[in-house]
C-alpha positions as CSV (number, residue, x, y, z in Angstrom):
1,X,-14.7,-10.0,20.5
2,X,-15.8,-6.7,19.0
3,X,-15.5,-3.5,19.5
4,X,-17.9,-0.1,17.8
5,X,-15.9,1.7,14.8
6,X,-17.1,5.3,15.2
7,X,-17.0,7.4,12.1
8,X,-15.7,11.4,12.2
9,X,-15.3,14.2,10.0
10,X,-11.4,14.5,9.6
11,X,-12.1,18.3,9.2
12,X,-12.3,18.5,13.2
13,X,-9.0,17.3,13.9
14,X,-8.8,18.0,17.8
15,X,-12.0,15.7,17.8
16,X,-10.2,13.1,15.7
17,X,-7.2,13.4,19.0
18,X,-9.5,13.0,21.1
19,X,-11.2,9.9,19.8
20,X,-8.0,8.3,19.2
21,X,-6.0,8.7,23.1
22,X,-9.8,6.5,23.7
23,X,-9.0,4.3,21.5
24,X,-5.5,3.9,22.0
25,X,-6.3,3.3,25.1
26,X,-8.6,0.9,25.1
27,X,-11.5,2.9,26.7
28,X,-13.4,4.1,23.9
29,X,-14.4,2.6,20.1
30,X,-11.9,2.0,17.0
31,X,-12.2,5.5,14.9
32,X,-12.8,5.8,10.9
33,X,-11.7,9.9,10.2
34,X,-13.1,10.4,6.9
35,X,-12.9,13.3,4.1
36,X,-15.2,16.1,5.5
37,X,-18.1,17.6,2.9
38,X,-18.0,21.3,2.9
39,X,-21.3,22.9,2.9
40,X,-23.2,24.2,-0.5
41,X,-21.6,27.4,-1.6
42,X,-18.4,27.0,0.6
43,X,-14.8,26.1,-0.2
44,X,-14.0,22.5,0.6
45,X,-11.2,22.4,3.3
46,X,-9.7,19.3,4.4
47,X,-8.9,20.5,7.8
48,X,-10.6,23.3,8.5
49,X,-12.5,22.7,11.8
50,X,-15.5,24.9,10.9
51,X,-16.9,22.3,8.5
52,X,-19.8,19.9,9.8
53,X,-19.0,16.9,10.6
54,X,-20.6,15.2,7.5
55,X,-18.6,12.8,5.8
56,X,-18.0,10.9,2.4
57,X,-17.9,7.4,1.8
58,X,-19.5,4.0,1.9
59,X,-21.4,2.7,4.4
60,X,-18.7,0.9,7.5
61,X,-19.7,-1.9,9.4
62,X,-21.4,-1.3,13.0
63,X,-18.4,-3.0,14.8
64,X,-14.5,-4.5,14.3
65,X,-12.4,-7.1,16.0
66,X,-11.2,-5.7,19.0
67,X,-7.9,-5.0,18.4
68,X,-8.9,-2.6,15.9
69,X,-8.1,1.2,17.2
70,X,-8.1,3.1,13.4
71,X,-9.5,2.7,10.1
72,X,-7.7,3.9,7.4
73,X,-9.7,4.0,4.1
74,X,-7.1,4.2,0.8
75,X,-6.8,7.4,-1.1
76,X,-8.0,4.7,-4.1
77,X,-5.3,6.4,-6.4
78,X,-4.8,2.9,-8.4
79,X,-9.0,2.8,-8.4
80,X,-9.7,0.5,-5.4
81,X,-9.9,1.9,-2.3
82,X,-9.2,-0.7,0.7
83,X,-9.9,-0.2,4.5
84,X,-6.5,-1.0,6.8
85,X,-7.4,-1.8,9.8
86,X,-4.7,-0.7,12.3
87,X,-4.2,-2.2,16.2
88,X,-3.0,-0.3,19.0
89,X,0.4,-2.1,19.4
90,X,1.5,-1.2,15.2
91,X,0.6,2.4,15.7
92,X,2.1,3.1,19.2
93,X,5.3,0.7,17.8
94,X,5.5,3.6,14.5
95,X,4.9,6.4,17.0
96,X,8.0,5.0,19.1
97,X,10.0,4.1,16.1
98,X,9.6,7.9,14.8
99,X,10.4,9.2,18.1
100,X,13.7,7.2,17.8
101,X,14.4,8.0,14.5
102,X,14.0,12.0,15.4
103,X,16.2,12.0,18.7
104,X,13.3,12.4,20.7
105,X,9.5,13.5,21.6
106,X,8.5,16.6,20.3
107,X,5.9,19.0,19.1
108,X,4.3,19.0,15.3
109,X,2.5,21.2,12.9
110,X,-0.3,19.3,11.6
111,X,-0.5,19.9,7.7
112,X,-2.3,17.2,6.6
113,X,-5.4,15.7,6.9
114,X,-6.5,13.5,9.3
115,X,-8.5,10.4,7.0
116,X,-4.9,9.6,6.0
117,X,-2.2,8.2,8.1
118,X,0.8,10.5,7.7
119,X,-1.7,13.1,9.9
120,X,-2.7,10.6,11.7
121,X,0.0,9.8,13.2
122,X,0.6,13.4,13.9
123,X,-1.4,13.3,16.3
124,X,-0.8,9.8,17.6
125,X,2.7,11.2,18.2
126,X,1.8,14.2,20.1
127,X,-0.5,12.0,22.3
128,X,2.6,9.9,22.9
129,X,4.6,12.8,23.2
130,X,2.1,14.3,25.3
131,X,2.6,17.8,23.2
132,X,-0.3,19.9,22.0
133,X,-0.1,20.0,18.3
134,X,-0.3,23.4,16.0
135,X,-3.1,22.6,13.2
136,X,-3.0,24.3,9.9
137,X,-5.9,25.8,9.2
138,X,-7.6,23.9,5.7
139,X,-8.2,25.2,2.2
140,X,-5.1,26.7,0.1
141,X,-2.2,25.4,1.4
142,X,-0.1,28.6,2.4
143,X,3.8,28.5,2.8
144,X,3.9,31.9,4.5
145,X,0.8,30.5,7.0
146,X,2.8,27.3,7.1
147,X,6.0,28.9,8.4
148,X,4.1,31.1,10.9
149,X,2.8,28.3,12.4
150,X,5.9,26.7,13.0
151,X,7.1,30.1,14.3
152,X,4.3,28.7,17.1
153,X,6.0,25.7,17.9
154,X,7.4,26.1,21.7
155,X,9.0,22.4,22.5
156,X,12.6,21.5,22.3
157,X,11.8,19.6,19.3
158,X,9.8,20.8,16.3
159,X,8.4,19.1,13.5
160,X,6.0,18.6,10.6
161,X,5.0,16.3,8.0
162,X,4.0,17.2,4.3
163,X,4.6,15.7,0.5
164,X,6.4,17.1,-2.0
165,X,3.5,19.3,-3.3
166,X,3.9,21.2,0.0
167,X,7.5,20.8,0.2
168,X,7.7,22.6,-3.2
169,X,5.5,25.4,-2.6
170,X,7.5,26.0,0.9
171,X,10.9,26.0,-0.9
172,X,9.8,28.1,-3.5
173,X,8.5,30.9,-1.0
174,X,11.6,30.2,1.4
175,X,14.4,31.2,-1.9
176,X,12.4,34.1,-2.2
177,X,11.6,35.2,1.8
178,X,14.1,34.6,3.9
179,X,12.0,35.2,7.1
180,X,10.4,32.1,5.4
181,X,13.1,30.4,5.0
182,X,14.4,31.4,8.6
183,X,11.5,30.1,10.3
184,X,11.6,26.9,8.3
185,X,14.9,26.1,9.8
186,X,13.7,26.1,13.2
187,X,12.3,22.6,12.7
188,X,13.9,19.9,13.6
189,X,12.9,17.5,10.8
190,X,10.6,18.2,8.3
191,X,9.2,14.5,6.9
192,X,8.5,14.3,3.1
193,X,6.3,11.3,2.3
194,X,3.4,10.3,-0.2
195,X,4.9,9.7,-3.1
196,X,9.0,10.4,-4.3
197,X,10.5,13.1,-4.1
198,X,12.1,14.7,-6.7
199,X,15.7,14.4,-6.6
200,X,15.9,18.4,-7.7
201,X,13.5,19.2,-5.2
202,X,15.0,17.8,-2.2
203,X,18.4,19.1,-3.2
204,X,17.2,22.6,-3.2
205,X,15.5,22.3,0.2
206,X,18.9,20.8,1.3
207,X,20.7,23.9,0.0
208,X,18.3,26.1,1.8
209,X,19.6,24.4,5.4
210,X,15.8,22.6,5.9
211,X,16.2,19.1,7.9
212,X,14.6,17.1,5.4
213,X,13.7,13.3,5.5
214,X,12.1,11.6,2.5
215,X,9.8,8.6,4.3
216,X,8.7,5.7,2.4
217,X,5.7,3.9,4.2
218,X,2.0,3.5,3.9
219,X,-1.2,2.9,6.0
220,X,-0.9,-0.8,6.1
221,X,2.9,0.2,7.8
222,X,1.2,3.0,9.7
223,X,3.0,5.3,7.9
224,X,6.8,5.5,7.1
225,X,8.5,3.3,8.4
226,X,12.2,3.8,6.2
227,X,13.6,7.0,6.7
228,X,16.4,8.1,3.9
229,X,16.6,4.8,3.0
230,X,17.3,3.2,6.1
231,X,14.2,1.3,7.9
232,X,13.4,2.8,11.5
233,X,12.8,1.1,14.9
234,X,12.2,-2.8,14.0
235,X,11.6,-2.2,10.2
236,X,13.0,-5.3,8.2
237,X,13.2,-4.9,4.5
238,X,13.8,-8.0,2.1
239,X,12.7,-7.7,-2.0
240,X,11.3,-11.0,-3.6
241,X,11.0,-11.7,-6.8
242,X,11.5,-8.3,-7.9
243,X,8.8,-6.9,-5.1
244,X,9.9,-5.1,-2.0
245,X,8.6,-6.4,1.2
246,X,8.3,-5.6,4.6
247,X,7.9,-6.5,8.2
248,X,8.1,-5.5,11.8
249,X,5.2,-4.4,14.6
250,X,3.8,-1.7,12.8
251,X,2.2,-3.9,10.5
252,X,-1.7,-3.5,10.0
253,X,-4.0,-6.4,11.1
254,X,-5.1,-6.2,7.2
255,X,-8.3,-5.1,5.8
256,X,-12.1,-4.8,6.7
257,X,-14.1,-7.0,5.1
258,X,-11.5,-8.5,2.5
259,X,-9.6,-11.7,4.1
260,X,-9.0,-12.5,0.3
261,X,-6.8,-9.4,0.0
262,X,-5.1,-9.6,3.5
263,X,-4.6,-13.4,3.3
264,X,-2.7,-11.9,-1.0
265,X,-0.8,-9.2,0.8
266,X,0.0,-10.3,4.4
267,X,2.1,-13.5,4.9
268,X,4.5,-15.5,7.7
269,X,7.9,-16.3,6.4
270,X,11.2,-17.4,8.6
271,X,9.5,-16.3,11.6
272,X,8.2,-13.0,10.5
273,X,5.1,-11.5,8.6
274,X,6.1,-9.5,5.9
275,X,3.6,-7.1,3.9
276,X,3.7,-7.3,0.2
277,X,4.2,-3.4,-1.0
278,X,3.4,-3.9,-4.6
279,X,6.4,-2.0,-5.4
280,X,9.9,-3.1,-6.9
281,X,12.4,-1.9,-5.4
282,X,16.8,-3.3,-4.0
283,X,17.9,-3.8,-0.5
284,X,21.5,-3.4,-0.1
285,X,24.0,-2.7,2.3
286,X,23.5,1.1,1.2
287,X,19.5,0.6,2.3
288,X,16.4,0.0,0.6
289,X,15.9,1.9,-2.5
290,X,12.2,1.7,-3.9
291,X,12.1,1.6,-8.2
292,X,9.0,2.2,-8.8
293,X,5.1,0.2,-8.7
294,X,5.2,-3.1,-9.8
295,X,1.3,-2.4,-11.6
296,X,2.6,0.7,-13.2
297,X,4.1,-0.8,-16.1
298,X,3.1,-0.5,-19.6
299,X,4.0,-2.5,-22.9
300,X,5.2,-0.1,-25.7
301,X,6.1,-1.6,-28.8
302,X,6.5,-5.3,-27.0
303,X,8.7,-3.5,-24.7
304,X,8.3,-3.0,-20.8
305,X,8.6,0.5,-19.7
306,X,8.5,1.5,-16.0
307,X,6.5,4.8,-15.7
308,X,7.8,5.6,-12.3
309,X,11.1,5.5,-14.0
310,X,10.3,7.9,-16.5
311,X,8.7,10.2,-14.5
312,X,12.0,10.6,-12.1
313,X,14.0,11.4,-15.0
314,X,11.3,14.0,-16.3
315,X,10.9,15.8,-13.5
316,X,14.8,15.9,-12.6
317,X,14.9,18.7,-15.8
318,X,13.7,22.2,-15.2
319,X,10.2,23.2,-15.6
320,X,9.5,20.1,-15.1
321,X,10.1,19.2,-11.1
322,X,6.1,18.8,-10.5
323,X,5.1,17.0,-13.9
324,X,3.7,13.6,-13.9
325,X,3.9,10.6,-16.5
326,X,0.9,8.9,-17.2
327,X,0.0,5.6,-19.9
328,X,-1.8,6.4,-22.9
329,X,-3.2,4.3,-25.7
330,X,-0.9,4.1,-29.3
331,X,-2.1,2.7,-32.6
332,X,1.0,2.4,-33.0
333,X,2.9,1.3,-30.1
334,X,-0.1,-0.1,-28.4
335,X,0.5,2.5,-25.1
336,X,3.1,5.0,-24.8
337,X,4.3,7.8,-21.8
338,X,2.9,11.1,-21.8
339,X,4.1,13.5,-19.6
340,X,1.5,16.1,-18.3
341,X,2.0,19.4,-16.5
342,X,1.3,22.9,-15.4
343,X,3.8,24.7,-16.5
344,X,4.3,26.4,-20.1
345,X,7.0,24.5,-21.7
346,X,9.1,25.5,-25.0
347,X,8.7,24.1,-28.3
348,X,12.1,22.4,-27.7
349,X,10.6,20.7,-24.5
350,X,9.3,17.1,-25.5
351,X,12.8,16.5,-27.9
352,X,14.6,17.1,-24.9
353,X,13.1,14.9,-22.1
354,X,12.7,12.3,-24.9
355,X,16.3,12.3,-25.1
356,X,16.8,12.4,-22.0
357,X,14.3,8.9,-21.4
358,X,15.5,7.5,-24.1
359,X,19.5,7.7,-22.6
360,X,18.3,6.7,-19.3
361,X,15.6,3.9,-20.0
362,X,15.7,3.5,-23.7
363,X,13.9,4.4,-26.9
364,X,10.1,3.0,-25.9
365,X,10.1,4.5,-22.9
366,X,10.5,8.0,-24.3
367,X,7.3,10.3,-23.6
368,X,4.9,11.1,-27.0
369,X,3.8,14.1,-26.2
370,X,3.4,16.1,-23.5
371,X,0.2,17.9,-22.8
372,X,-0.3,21.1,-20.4
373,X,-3.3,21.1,-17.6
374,X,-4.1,24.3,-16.1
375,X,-3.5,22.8,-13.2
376,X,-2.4,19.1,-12.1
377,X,-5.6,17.6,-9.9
378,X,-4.1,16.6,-6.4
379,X,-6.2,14.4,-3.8
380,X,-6.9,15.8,-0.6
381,X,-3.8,14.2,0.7
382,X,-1.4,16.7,-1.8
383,X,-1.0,13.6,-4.1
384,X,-1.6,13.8,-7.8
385,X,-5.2,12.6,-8.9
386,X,-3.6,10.6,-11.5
387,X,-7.6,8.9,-12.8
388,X,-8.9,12.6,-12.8
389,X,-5.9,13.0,-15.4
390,X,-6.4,10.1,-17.2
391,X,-10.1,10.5,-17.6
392,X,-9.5,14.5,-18.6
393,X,-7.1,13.1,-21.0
394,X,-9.2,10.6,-22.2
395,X,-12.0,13.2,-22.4
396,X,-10.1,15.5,-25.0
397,X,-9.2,12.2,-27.1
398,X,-12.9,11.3,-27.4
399,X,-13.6,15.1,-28.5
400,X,-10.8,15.3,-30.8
401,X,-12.3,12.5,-33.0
């Protein structure tokens, strides 16, 4: 049996709410929120609920199984973008295991957008916690509109979820203002997911009395499902050869149109199905600690170097805490690290983080160069746009020969 996949600008996100109770419910078609397109002349805005609802992307199919209630399309940051198709059960069992996790139902500030599934599931929380949400308006993300917003929140329990892009600008405004900072503390939990977080980062939101939790999840887990470290409601956790894997409800039915791909990624094992995560990562008595991507590994000099790696230990110096490490080509090494960023940087800069690479991951993963951006691209989702940078960076190579 099949039910009808209705497509709808993410921009309109009480219409996205709306469409998904239906669906949730059984009483209305599986939804597909996608990036809206602002009109010509305007400023794109990922939330704003003025745009149209006219919307980017491929052409869907008419119709999906019928245990299909969202479509999740990937943020394509490794180049292919996938469809996850998520059931009812998985995203009520995340929405429960959340609600566990926080000490209860509560009321959130919506910060992100809705075509991925951290915002999604803000509002598939406040359905389940049957609490209005507060939406931030789209565009620039503002930490001073941010933490008036939350200043709007009027439920026993407040929160929000953001990624460290967000969470950086919000501490940097909140060590300077300390209504800002005041008002930040009035939520209960503020969820950091997306990518890592930087160890520096989340210390100084720490020191500034903010109930931070770093998530680590994805669409196919309908969202975080490991909190700190520790895996929420029925999350199991188990690493194989070298690959961290998980399982429990919240799992996605796999994706549209690609039984290849689900039948590669989604498996039954000892009585469970486990998702393959593509990342390495340990499981331990101390929790589940996630290395790095498994794909994001280069060869330099005949060596492997783990770019995730290098990156944490780059961005853990000063001047440094939003820099990212991407692969370039070497005559000589065949590819090498190169740290990029948007922040001026002294002369002393690259002999420093090299030695600080080389004592943490050795001598061929220290960074070549490091080259300064105006600004960083970020997708809509706050994530760095790491192919924008490597085609920009690949750009001035060509036009440097």
């Amino acid at each position: 049996m099949t039910r009808r996949l209705e497509v709808l600008s993410a921009g309109d996100a009480g219409a996205v709410g709306v469409a998904l109770r239906a669906a949730l419910s059984g009483a209305g078609p599986a939804v597909l929120p996608r990036e809206p397109v602002a009109p010509a002349g305007s400023r794109h805005s990922s939330l704003a609920t003025s745009v149209p609802a006219v919307v980017r992307g491929a052409e869907v199919p008419a119709t999906v199984p019928q245990n299909v209630a969202l479509v999740i399309e990937t943020s394509g940051t490794s180049g292919v973008p996938k469809r996850v198709a998520l059931s009812p059960d998985a995203l009520l069992a995340s929405a429960a295991a959340v609600e566990g996790e926080l000490g209860g139902a509560g009321q959130w500030l919506l910060a992100l957008p809705t075509h991925y599934i951290a915002g999604a599931q803000v509002l598939i929380r406040s359905i389940v916690a049957g609490t209005d949400p507060v939406v931030m308006p789209g565009g620039h993300f503002g930490a001073r509109t941010f933490a008036a917003l939350v200043d709007e929140l009027d439920a026993p329990l407040k929160f929000s979820s953001i990624v460290p892009a967000q969470l950086a600008r919000l501490v940097d405004a909140a060590e300077d203002d300390d209504t800002v900072r005041d008002s930040l503390r009035r939520l209960d939990a503020l969820l950091i997911g997306g990518q890592a977080v930087p160890a520096a980062l989340f210390t100084r939101a720490t020191d500034l009395g903010l109930s931070v939790k770093r998530t680590y999840g994805s669409s196919e887990t309908s969202g975080g499902c490991v909190y700190d470290g520790h895996p929420i409601g029925r999350t199991l956790a188990r690493v194989t050869g070298g690959e961290l894997e998980l399982a429990g409800p919240m799992l996605a039915e796999g994706y549209l149109g690609d039984d290849e791909l689900t039948e590669r990624k989604f498996y039954t094992d000892a009585g469970h199905r486990w998702y393959r995560t593509a990342d390495s990562g340990e499981v331990s008595d101390a929790g589940v600690a996630v290395t790095g991507r498994i794909d994001n590994v280069i060869i330099s000099g005949g060596i492997k170097v783990a770019i995730d790696r290098v990156e944490r230990v780059v961005q853990s110096h000063a001047g440094f805490h939003t820099a990212i490490v991407v692969a370039q080509p070497s005559e000589q090494w065949g590819q090498t690290s190169v740290v990029v960023t948007s922040e001026p940087f002294d002369d002393g800069a690259l002999r420093m983080l090299q030695g600080a690479v080389t004592d943490a991951a050795g001598r061929a993963a220290a960074p070549s160069g490091i080259v300064l951006l105006d600004r960083i691209p970020t997708l809509s989702s706050g994530k760095p746009d790491r192919l924008a940078v490597a085609r920009t960076l690949a750009a001035r190579s060509a036009g440097a020969r």
